[in-house]
C-alpha positions in Angstrom: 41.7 -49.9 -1.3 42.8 -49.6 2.3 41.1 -47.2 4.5 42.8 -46.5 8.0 43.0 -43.6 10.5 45.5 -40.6 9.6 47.8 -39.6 11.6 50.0 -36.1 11.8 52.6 -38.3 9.4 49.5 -38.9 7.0 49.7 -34.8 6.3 50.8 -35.1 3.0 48.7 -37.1 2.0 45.2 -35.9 3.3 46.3 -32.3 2.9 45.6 -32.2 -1.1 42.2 -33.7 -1.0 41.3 -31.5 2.3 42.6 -28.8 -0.3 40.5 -29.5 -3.2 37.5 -30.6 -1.1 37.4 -26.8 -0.2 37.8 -25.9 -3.7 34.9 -27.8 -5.0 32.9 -25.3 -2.2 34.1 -22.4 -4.0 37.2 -21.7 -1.5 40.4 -20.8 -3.7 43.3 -23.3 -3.2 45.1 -23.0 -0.6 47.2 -25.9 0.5 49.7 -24.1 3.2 46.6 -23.4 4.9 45.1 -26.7 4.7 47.6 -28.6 5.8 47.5 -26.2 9.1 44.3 -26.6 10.1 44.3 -30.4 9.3 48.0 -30.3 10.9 46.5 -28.8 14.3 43.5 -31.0 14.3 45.3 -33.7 13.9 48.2 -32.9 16.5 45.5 -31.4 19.1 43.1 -34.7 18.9 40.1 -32.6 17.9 39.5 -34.7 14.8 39.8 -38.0 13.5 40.1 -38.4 10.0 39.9 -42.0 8.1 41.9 -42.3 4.5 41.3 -44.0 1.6 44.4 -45.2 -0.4 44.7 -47.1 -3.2 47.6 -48.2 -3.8 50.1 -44.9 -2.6 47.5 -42.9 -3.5 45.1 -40.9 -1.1 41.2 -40.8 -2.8 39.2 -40.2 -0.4 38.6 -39.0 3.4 36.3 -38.6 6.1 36.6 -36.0 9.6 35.3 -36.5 12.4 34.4 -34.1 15.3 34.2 -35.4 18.8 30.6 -33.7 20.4 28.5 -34.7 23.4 25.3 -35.3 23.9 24.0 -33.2 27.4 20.3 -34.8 26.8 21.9 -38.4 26.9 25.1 -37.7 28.8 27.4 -39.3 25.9 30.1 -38.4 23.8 28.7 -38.2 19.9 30.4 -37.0 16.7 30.1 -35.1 13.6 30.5 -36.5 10.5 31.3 -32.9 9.5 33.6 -33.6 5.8 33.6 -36.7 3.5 35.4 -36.3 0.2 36.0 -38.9 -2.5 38.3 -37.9 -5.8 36.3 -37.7 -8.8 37.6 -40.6 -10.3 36.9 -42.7 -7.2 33.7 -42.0 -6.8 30.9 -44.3 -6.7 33.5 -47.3 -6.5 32.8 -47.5 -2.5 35.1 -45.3 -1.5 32.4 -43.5 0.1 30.9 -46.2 2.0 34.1 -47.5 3.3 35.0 -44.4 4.9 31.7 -43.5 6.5 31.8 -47.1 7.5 35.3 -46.8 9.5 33.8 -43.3 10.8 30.7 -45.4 12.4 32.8 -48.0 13.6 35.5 -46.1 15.4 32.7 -44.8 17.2 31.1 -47.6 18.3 35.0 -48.7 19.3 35.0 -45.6 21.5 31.4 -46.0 22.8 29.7 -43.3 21.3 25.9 -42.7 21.3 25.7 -41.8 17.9 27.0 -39.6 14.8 25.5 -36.6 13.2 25.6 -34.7 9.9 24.2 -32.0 7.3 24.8 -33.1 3.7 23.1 -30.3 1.1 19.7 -30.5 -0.1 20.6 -31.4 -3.8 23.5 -33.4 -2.6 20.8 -36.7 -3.5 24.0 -39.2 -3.9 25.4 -38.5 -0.1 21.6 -38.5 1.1 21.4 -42.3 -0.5 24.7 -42.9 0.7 23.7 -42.4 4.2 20.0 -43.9 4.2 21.6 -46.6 2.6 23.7 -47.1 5.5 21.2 -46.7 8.1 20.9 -43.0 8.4 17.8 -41.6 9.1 16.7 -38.3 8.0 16.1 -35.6 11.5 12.6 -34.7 10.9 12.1 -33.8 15.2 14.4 -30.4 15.2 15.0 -27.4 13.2 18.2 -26.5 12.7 19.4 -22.9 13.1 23.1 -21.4 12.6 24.7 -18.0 13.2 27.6 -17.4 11.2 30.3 -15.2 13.0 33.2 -13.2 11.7 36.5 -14.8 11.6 38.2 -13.8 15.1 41.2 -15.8 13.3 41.5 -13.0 10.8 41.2 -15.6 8.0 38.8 -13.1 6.3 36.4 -16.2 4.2 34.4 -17.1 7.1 31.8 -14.7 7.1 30.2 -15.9 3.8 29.8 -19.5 5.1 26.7 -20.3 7.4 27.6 -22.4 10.3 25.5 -25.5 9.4 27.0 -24.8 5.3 30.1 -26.0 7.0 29.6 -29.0 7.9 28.7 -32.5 6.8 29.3 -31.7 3.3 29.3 -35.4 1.5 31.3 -35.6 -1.8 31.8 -38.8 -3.2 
């Protein structure tokens, strides 16, 4: 298994498993529109993404967004998707990928990384402790969901911090 950063040419291959990564959050499929946003992420520079492949095939990925931190005055990220196929999963996969997330950070001098993984989600909560995570016990975390000025009409039923950090793999 290789795992290296995606690029806009890497679209056809990240695009399905952004697709069914959706999908296993009860979004219909909806690959036109995945390989859009993924397209203009990508393009823009507002997220890096690490693959997995195995062989030619794509099994796994992780996104990145770029934050900052105004408390410490440094740029930060959020680990905000991580996907492994079914079949793929519990192989490493996982680990790999969240481990070339942490280190392109460090590469680009980051203060840290951030996430929200499910409650029941127990294998991507042993995943990260067992990479150093800890658990944010400080802060509560609150969320307004807004409607969809984008008109794309699924937004409204997903809480902001439902978005995010969702682990599969």
């Amino acid at each position: 298994m290789i795992v290296h950063r995606a690029l806009p040419a890497d679209l056809d291959l990240v695009a399905p498993l952004f697709d069914r990564y959706r999908q296993f959050y009860g979004k219909p499929s909806d690959l036109e529109r995945a390989r859009r946003f993924l397209g203009e992420r990508l393009r823009n520079g507002e997220s890096v993404v690490f693959l997995a492949v195995e062989g030619e095939t794509a099994i796994g990925f992780v996104q990145l967004y770029p934050g900052f931190s105004s408390i410490g005055t440094s740029r930060t990220f959020v680990l905000n998707d991580l996907y492994v196929e079914a079949d793929h999963r519990r192989t490493g996969a996982g680990r790999a990928l969240v481990e070339a997330a942490v280190a392109h950070a460090r590469r680009v001098g980051a203060a840290g990384l951030s996430l929200v993984t499910g409650v029941e989600n127990r294998s991507a909560q042993a995943l990260y402790e067992g990479l150093g995570w800890t658990r944010e016990t400080a802060f509560v975390e609150y969320g307004l969901a807004l409607a969809s000025a984008a008109g794309n009409g699924d937004l409204e039923d997903v809480h902001p911090t439902q978005a995010q950090g969702r682990a599969i793999g």
